[in-house]
Short mmCIF file of the C-alpha atoms (twelve columns), coordinates in Angstrom:
data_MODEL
# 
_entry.id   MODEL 
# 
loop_
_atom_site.group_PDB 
_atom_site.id 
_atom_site.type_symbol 
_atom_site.label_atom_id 
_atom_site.label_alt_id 
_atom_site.label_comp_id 
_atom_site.label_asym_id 
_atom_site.label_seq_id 
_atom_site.Cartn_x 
_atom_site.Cartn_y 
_atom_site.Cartn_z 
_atom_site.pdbx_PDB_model_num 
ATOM 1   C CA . UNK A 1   -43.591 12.042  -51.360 1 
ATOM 2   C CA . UNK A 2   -44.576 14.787  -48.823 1 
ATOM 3   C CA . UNK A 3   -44.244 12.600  -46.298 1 
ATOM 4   C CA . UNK A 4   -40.658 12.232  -47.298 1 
ATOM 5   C CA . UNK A 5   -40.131 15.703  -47.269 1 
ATOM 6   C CA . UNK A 6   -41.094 16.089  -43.935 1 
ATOM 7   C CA . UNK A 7   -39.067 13.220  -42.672 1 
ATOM 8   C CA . UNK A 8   -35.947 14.699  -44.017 1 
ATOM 9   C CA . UNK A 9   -35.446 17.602  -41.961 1 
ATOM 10  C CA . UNK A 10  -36.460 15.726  -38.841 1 
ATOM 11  C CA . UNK A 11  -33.644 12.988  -39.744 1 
ATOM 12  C CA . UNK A 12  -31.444 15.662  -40.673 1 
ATOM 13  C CA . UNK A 13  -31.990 18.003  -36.826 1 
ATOM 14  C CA . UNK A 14  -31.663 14.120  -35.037 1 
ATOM 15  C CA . UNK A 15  -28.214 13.637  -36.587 1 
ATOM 16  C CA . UNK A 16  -27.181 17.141  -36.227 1 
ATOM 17  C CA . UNK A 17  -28.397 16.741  -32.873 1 
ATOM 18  C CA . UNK A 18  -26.358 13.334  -32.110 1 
ATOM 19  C CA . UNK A 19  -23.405 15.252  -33.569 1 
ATOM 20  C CA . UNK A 20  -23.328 18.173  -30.978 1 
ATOM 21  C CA . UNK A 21  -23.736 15.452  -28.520 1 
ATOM 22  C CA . UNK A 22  -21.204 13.494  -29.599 1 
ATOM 23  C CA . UNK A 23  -18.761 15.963  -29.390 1 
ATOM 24  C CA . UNK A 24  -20.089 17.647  -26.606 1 
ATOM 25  C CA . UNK A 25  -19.093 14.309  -24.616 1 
ATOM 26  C CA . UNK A 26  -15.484 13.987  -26.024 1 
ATOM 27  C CA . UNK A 27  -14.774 17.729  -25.223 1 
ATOM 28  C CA . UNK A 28  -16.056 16.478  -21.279 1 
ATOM 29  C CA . UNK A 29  -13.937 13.451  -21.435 1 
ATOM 30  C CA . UNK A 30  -11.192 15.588  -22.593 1 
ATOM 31  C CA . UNK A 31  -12.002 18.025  -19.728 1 
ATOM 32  C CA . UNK A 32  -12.240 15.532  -17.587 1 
ATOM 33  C CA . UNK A 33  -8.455  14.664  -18.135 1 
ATOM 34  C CA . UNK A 34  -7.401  18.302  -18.227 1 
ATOM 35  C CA . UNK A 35  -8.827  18.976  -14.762 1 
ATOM 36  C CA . UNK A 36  -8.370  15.557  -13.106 1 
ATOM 37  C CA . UNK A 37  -6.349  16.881  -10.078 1 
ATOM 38  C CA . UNK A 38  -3.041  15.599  -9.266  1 
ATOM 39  C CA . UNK A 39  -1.836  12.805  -7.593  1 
ATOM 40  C CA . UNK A 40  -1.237  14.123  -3.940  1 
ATOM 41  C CA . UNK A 41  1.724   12.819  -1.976  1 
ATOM 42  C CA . UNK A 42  -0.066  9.877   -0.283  1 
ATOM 43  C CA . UNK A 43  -1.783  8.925   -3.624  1 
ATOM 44  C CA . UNK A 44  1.888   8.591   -5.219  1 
ATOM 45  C CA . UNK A 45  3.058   6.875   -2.114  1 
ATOM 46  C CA . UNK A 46  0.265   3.974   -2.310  1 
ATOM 47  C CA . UNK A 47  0.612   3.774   -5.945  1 
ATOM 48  C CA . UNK A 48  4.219   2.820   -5.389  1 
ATOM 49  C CA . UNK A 49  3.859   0.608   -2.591  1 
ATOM 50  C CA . UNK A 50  1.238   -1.459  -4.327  1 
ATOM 51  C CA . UNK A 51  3.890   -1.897  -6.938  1 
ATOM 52  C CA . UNK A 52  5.520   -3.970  -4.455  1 
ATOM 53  C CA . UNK A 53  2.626   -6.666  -4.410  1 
ATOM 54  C CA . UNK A 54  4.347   -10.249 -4.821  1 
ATOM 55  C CA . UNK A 55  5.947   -12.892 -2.656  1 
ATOM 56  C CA . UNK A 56  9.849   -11.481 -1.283  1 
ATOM 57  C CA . UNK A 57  12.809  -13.223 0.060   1 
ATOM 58  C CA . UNK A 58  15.747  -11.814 2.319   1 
ATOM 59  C CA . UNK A 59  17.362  -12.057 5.204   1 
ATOM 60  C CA . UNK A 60  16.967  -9.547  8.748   1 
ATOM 61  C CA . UNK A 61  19.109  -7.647  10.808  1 
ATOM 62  C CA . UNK A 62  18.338  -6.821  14.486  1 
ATOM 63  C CA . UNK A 63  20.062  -4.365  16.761  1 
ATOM 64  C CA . UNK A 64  20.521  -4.887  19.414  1 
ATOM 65  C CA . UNK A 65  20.819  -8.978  18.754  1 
ATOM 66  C CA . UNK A 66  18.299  -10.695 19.922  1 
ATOM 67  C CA . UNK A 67  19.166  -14.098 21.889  1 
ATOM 68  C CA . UNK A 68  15.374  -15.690 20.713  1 
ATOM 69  C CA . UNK A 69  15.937  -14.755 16.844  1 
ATOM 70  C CA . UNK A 70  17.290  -17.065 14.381  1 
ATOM 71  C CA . UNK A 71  18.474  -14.382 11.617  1 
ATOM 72  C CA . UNK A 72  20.071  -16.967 9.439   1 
ATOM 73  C CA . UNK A 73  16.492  -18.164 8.665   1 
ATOM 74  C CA . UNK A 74  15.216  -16.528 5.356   1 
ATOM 75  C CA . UNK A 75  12.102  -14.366 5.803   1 
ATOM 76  C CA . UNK A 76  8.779   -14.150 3.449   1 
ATOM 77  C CA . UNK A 77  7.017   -11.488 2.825   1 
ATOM 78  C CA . UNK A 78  3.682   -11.269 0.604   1 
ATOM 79  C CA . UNK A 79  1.996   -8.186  -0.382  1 
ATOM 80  C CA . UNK A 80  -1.410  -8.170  -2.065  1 
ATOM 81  C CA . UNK A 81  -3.346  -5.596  -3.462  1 
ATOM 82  C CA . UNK A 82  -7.222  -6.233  -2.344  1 
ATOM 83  C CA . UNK A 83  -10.903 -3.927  -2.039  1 
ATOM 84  C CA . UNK A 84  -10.646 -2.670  -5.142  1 
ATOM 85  C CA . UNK A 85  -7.544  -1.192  -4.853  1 
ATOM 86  C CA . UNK A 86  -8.382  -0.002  -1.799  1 
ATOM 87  C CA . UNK A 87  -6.201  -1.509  0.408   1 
ATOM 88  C CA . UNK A 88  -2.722  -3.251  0.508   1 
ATOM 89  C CA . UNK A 89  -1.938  -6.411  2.930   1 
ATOM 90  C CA . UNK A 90  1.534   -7.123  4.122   1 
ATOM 91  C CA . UNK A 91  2.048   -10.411 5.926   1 
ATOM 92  C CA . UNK A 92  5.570   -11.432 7.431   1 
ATOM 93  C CA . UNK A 93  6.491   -15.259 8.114   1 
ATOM 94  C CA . UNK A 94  9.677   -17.024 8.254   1 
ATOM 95  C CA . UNK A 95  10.009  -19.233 4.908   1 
ATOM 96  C CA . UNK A 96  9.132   -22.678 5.311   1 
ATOM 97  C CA . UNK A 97  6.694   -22.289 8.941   1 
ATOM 98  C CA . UNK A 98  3.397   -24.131 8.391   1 
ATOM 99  C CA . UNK A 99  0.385   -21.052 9.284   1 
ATOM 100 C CA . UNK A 100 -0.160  -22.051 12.666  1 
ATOM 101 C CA . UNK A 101 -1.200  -19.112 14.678  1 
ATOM 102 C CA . UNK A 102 -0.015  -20.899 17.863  1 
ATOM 103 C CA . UNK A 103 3.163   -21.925 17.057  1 
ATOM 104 C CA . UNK A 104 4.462   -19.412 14.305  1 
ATOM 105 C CA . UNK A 105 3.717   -15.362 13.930  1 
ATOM 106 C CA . UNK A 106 2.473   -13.990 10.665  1 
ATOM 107 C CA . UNK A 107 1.869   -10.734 11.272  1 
ATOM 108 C CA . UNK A 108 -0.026  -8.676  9.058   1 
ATOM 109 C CA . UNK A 109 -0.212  -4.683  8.060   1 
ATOM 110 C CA . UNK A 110 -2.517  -3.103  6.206   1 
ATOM 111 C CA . UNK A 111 -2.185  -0.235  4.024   1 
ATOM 112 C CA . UNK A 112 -4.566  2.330   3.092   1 
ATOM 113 C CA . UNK A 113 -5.550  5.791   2.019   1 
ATOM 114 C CA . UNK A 114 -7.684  7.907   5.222   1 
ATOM 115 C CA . UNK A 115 -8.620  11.036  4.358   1 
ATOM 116 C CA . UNK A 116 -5.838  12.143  2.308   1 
ATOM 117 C CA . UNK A 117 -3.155  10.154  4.736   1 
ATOM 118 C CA . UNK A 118 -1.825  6.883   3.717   1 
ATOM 119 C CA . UNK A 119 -2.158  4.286   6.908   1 
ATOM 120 C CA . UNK A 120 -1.245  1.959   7.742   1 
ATOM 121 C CA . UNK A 121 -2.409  -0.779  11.085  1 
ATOM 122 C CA . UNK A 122 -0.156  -3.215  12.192  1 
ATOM 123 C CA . UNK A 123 -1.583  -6.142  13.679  1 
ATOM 124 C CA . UNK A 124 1.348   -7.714  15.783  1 
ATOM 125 C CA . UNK A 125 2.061   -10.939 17.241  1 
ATOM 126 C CA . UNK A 126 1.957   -8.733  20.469  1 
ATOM 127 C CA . UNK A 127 -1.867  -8.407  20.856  1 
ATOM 128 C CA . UNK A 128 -1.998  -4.985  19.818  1 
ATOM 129 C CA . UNK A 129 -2.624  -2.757  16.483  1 
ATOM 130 C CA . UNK A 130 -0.415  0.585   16.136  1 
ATOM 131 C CA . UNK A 131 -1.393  2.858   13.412  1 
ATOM 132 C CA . UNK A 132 1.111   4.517   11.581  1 
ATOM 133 C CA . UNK A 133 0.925   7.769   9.147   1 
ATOM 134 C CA . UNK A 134 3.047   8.027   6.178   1 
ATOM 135 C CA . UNK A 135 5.265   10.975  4.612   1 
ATOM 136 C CA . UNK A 136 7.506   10.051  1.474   1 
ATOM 137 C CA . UNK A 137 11.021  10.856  0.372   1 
ATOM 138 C CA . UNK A 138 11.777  13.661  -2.353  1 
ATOM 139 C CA . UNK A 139 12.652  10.948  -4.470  1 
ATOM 140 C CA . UNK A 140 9.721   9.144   -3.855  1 
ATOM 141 C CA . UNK A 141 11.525  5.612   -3.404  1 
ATOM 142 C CA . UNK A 142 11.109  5.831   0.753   1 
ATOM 143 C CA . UNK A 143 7.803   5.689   2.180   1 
ATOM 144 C CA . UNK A 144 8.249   6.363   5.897   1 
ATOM 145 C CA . UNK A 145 5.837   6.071   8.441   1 
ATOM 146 C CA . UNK A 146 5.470   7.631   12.007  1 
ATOM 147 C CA . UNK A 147 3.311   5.938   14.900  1 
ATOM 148 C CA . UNK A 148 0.561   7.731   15.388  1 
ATOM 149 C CA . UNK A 149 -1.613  5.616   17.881  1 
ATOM 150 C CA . UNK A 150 -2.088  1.961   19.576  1 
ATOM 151 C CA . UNK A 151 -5.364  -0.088  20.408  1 
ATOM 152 C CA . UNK A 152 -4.396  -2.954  22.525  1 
ATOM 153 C CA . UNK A 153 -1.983  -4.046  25.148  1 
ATOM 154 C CA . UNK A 154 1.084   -2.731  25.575  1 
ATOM 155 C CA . UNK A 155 2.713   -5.527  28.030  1 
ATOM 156 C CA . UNK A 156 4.956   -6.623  25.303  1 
ATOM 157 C CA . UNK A 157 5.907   -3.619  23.234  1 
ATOM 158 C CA . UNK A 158 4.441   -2.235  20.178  1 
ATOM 159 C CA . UNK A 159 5.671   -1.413  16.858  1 
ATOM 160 C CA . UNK A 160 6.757   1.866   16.617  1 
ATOM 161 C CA . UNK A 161 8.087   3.468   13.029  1 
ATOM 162 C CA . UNK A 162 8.482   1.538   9.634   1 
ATOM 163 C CA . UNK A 163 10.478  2.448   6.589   1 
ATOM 164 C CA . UNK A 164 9.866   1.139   3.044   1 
ATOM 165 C CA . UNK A 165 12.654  1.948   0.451   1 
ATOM 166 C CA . UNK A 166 11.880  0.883   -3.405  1 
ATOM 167 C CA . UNK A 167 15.040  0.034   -4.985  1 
ATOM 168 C CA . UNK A 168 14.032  -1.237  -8.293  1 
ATOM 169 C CA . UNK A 169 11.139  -3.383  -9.256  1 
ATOM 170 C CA . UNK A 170 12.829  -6.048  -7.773  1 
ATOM 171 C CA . UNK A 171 14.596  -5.330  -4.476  1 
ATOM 172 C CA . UNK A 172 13.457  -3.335  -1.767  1 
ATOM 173 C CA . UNK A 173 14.308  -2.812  2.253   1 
ATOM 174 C CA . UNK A 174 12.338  -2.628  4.665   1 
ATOM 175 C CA . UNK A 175 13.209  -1.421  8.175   1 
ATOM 176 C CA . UNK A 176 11.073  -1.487  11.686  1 
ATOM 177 C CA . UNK A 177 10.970  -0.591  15.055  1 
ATOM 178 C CA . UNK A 178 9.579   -1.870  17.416  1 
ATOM 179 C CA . UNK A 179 9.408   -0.225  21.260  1 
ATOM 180 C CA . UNK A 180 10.295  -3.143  23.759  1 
ATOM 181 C CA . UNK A 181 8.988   -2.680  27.265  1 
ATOM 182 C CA . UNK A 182 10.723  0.216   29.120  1 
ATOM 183 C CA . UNK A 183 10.723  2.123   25.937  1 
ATOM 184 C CA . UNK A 184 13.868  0.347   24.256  1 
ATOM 185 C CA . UNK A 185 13.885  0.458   20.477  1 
ATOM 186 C CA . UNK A 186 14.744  -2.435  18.772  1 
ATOM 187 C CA . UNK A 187 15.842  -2.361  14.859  1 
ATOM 188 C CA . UNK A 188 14.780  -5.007  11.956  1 
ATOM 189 C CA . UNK A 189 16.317  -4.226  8.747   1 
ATOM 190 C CA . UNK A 190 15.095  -7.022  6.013   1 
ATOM 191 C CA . UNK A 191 16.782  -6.516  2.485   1 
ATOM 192 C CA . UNK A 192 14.154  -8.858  0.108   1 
ATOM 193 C CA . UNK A 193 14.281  -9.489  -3.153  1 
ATOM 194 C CA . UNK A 194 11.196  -10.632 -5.366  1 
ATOM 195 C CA . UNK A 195 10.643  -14.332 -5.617  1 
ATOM 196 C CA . UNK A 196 7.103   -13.863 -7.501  1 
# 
């Protein structure tokens, strides 16, 4: 019986004890929430672009025409979110072409966040990778981004500026330029709509 005696207060300061620390870790989860900082501008911009991952199907526009494109061929493009979230691939082909690096071009973009910026590196069919910072719309549906640099060859141009405009969840444009040798722009506008 004295033994029992004894025990009870000890039992009694443990559960009091597991209490305090109970709530002492729901107030820091609730902290935790209060003072998680805001999304910045780049954040918010990723977060929408990766809403884009799927396949798309749509059509391009190029100005000035361009004798060697077929724009009456639909194009595919498939976005997928990868790294842990980390990163966001965009790869172009023309529906229907078999992935034959030697024949067909696929190129492929990545996105990603860089020290507060959201990047992204083009690798083109030219030989060469620009990068490319973003800045975003007021509205948040246009993700533009501005060419910052180029590793590679120049020879046969490099692409230059990119614009990504959300529509709804599914439909969105997407417009590049590319700089052709001499320093002439030329314009892609693709309007795609989600096929998965």
């Amino acid at each position: 019986m004295k033994s029992l005696r004894f025990m009870l207060p000890v039992v009694l300061m443990s559960l009091t004890t597991v209490a305090f620390a109970q709530s002492d870790a729901q107030k820091s989860d609730a902290q935790k929430s209060v003072n998680k900082p805001a999304q910045s501008d780049a954040e918010k911009s990723f977060t929408q672009l990766k809403t884009l991952a799927g396949t798309w199907q749509g059509r391009f526009a190029v100005d000035p025409p361009q004798a060697d494109m077929d724009t009456s061929k639909p194009t595919q493009i498939t976005m997928r979110v990868t790294s842990r979230g980390n990163a966001l691939v965009h790869e172009m082909a023309e529906v229907g072409t078999q992935d034959d690096p030697t024949r067909h071009d696929h190129p492929v973009t990545m996105f990603y966040l860089d020290e507060g910026r959201l990047l992204l590196t083009h690798y083109c069919d030219a030989g060469n990778r620009p990068r490319m910072a973003a800045r975003t719309s007021p509205d948040g549906k246009t993700v533009e981004f501005d060419f910052l640099d180029v590793a590679g060859s120049l020879q046969y141009g490099h692409m230059q500026h990119a614009v990504f405009t959300v529509i709804d969840a599914d439909h969105h444009t997407e417009d590049w330029t590319y700089m052709m040798p001499g320093d002439k722009p030329m314009h892609a506008h693709i309007d795609l709509k989600r096929a998965q």
